[in-house]
Each structure stands twice: as structure tokens, then as C-alpha cells.
C-alpha positions as CSV (number, residue, x, y, z in Angstrom):
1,X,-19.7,5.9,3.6
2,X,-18.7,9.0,5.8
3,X,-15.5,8.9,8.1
4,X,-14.9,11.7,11.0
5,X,-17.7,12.8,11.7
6,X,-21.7,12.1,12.9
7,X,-24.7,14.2,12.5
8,X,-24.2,17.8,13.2
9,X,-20.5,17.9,13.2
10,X,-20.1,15.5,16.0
11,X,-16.8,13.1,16.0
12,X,-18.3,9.8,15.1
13,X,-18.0,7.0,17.5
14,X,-14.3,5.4,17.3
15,X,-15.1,1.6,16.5
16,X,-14.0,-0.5,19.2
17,X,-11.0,-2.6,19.0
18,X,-12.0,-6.0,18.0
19,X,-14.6,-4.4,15.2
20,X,-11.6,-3.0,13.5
21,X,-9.6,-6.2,13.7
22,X,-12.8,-8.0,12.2
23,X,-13.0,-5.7,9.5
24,X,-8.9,-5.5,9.1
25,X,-9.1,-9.2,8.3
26,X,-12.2,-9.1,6.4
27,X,-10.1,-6.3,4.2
28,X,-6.9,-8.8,4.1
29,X,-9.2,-11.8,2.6
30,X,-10.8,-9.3,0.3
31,X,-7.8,-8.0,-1.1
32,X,-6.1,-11.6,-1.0
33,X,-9.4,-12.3,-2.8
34,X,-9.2,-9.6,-5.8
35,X,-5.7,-10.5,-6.4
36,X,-6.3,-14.2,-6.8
37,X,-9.4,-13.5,-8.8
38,X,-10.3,-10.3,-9.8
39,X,-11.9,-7.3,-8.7
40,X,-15.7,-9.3,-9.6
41,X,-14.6,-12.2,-7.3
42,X,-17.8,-13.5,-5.7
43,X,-18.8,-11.7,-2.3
44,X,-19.2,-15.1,-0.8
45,X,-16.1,-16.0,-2.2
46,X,-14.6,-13.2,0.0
47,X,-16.5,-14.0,3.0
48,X,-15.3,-17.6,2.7
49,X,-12.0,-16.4,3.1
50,X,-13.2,-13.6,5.9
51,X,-14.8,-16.7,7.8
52,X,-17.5,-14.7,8.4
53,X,-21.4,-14.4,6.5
54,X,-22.3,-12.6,3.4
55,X,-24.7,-10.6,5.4
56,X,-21.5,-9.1,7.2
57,X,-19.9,-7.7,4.2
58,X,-22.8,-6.0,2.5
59,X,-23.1,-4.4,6.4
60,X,-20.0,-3.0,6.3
61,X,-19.7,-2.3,2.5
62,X,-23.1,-1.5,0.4
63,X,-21.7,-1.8,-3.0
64,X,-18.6,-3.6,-4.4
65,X,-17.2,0.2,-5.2
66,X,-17.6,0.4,-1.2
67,X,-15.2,-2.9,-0.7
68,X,-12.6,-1.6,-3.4
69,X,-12.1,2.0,-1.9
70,X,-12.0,0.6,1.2
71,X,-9.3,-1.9,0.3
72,X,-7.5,0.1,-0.9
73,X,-7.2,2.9,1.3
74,X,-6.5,-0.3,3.9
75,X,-3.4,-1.4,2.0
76,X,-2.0,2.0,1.3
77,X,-2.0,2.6,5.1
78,X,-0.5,0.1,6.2
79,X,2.1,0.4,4.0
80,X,2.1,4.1,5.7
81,X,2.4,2.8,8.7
82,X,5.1,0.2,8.8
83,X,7.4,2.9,7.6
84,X,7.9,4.3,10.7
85,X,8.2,1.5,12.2
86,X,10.8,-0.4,10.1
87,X,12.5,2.5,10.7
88,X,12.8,2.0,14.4
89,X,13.0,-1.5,14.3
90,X,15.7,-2.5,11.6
91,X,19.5,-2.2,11.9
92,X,19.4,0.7,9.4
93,X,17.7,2.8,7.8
94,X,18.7,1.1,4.1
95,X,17.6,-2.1,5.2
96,X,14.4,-0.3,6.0
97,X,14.1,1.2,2.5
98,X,15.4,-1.7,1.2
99,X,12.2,-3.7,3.4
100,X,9.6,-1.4,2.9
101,X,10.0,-1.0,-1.0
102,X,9.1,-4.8,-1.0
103,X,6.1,-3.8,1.1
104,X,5.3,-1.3,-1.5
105,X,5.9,-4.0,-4.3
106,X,3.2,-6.0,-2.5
107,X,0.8,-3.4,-2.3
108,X,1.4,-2.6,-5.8
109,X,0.5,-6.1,-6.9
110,X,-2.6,-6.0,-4.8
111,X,-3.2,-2.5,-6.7
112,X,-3.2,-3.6,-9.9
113,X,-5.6,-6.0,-8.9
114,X,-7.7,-3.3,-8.8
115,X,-6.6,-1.6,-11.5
116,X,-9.5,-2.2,-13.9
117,X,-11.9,-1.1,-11.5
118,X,-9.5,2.4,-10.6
119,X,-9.6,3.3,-13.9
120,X,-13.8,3.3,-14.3
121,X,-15.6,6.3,-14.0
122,X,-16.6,5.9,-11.0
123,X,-16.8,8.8,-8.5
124,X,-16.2,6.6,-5.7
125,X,-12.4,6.2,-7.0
126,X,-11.5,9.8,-8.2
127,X,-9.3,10.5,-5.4
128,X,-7.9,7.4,-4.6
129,X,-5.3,8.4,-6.9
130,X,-3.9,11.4,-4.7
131,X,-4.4,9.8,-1.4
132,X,-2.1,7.0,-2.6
133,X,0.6,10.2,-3.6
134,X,0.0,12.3,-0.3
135,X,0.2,9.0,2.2
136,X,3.0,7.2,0.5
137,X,5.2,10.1,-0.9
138,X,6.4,11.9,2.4
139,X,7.1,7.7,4.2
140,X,9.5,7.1,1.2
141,X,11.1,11.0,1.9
142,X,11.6,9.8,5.1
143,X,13.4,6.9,4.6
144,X,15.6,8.0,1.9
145,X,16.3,11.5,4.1
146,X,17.6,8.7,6.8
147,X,19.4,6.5,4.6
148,X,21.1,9.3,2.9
149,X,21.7,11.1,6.5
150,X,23.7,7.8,7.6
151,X,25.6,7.8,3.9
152,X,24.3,4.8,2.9
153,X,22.9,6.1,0.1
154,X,23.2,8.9,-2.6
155,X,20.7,11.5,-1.8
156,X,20.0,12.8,-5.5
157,X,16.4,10.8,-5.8
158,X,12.9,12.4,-5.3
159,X,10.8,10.0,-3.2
160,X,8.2,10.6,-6.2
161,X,10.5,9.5,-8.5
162,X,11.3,6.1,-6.7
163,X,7.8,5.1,-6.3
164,X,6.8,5.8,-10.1
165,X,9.9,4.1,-10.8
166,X,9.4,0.9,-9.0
167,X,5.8,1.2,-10.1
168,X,6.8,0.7,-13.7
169,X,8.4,-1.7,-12.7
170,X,5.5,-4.0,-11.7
171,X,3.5,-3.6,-14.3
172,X,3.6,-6.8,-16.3
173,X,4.0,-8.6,-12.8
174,X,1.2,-11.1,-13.7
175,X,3.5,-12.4,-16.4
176,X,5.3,-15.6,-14.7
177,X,7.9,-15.1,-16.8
178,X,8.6,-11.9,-15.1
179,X,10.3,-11.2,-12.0
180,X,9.7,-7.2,-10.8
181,X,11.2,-7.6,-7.7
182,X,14.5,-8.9,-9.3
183,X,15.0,-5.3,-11.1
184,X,13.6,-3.4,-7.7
185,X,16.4,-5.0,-5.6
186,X,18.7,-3.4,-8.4
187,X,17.4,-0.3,-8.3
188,X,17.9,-0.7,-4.6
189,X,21.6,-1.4,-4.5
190,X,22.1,1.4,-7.7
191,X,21.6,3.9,-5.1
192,X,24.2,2.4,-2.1
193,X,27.4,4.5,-2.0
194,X,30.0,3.1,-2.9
195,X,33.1,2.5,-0.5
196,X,34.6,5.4,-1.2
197,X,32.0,8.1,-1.4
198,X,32.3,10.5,0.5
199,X,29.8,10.3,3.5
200,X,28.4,13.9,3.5
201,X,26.6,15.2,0.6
């Protein structure tokens, strides 16, 4: 699969509006799919879900290593994207942390889904690894930069270091004895000021 550009350097066509929300949703069931069942799900078990033919996904995605790339890379950028946007949207920028960590959480549950198949040797998934770092990294900055700007937070945490730390955090979350989002949300309040810090830094 090659994104960006056509034959001899030109810009590929941009797919038109409803073929990305067809294959946006076919993405959604897939992932909904892997998480429910594993990474070896049945394709028709997927396009069951899709509501659309077999024939559709193997047109979109040759190979099941196609479909997992191109999950994921679906899931991290959304999760990308509804930074910015929780961040104009909520009533501050900690409850937009607070909101988009349990995006992340999501994602992260959906990405260990996929873990087995990450973790192969596989050529197809060698940088999904640093695309997840370099997408999702500088949206966390951003929201901690703004939570700590408006003092509702203590800016001494790497964005980095929040991530790997929630994603610790979910490992295990198969176990229904375990609840990861319990020990994110404390996390989350660790880093509020308290009522009497002072509200520069």
C-alpha cells in the first residue's frame, strides 16, 4: 500500500468523502472486531460487522498485515485528532487531559489487541511503533503545556512519560478482575495542584 503519491511523483487522487467514511467504518468494525476476537478474527466476521462484502475488504486491504497497519494507524489518529479538539471544546484544558487520556486508554485496549501481531517480524509493522511515539507524544505536550499554563496542574511530567505510564497501566486490562482506568483517574488527580499551589511555575 503506498500513500502520497501516484506514478512519477504525482499527488495521488484524494479519496472522495463518502469512500473514506466507508472505509473509516469498515476500520471501526475491524478494530471492534480484533478486540472482541483476536487479531485472526475471520474476514467475514469483520465484514459482518462493516455491513459490507468480503470482496470489499480484500479490495481495500490485500493481506491481514494490510488490515492491522491500517487499523492501527486509524486509531492512533484519531486519538491525534480529538486532542485539539477536546481542547477547544471542553471547559478546561484538565478536563481535556483528563478526557482524552481515556481516549488513549481505549486505544490502548484496541492496541493490545493487536499486540501479538505488532510484535511479529513482520516488515509491514516495524515502524508502527514510532508513528504511535511522533503522533501521540507532542497531543499529550500540548495538553499538559495548557493544563499547566492555567495551574491546574504541576508541570514537572514529560508527555513521554505519561503515556508509558498509563500504558503500563493497561496491560493486564483483559483481566476482569482488573480495573486500569480506576488507577489512570489516579494518576490523573496526582498531578492537580493543590489549593494552595502557587499558580505559576
Amino acid at each position: 500500500m503506498v500513500d502520497g503519491a501516484g506514478e512519477k511523483g504525482q499527488p495521488a487522487p484524494r479519496m472522495r468523502a463518502d469512500a473514506r467514511r466507508n472505509q473509516e467504518a469498515l476500520l471501526d468494525a475491524a478494530a471492534a472486531a480484533f478486540v472482541a476476537s483476536g487479531v485472526d478474527v475471520p474476514v467475514r466476521d469483520i465484514a459482518a460487522r462493516a455491513g459490507v462484502g468480503v470482496g470489499t475488504i480484500y479490495r481495500h486491504f490485500p493481506s491481514r498485515a494490510d488490515l492491522i497497519v491500517a487499523v492501527y494507524r486509524h486509531q492512533v489518529e484519531a486519538c491525534a485528532a480529538a486532542g485539539p479538539e477536546l481542547l477547544a471544546n471542553s471547559s478546561s484544558p484538565h478536563a481535556a487531559l483528563v478526557r482524552w487520556i481515556d481516549l488513549f486508554v481505549d486505544f490502548l485496549v484496541t492496541k493490545h489487541g493487536l499486540a501479538e501481531a505488532l510484535q511479529s517480524d513482520d516488515a509491514a509493522f516495524q515502524t508502527l511503533h514510532a508513528y504511535f511515539v511522533d503522533r501521540l507524544v507532542p497531543v499529550c505536550g500540548r495538553l499538559l503545556d495548557a493544563a499547566a499554563t492555567a495551574g491546574e496542574i504541576n508541570p514537572d511530567l514529560a508527555p513521554y512519560e505519561l503515556l508509558r505510564g498509563v500504558g503500563n497501566l493497561c496491560i493486564g486490562a483483559d483481566d476482569t478482575r482488573y480495573d486500569p482506568r480506576h488507577l489512570v483517574e489516579l494518576v490523573l488527580a496526582g498531578l492537580r495542584r493543590g489549593p494552595d499551589s502557587s499558580r505559576t511555575s
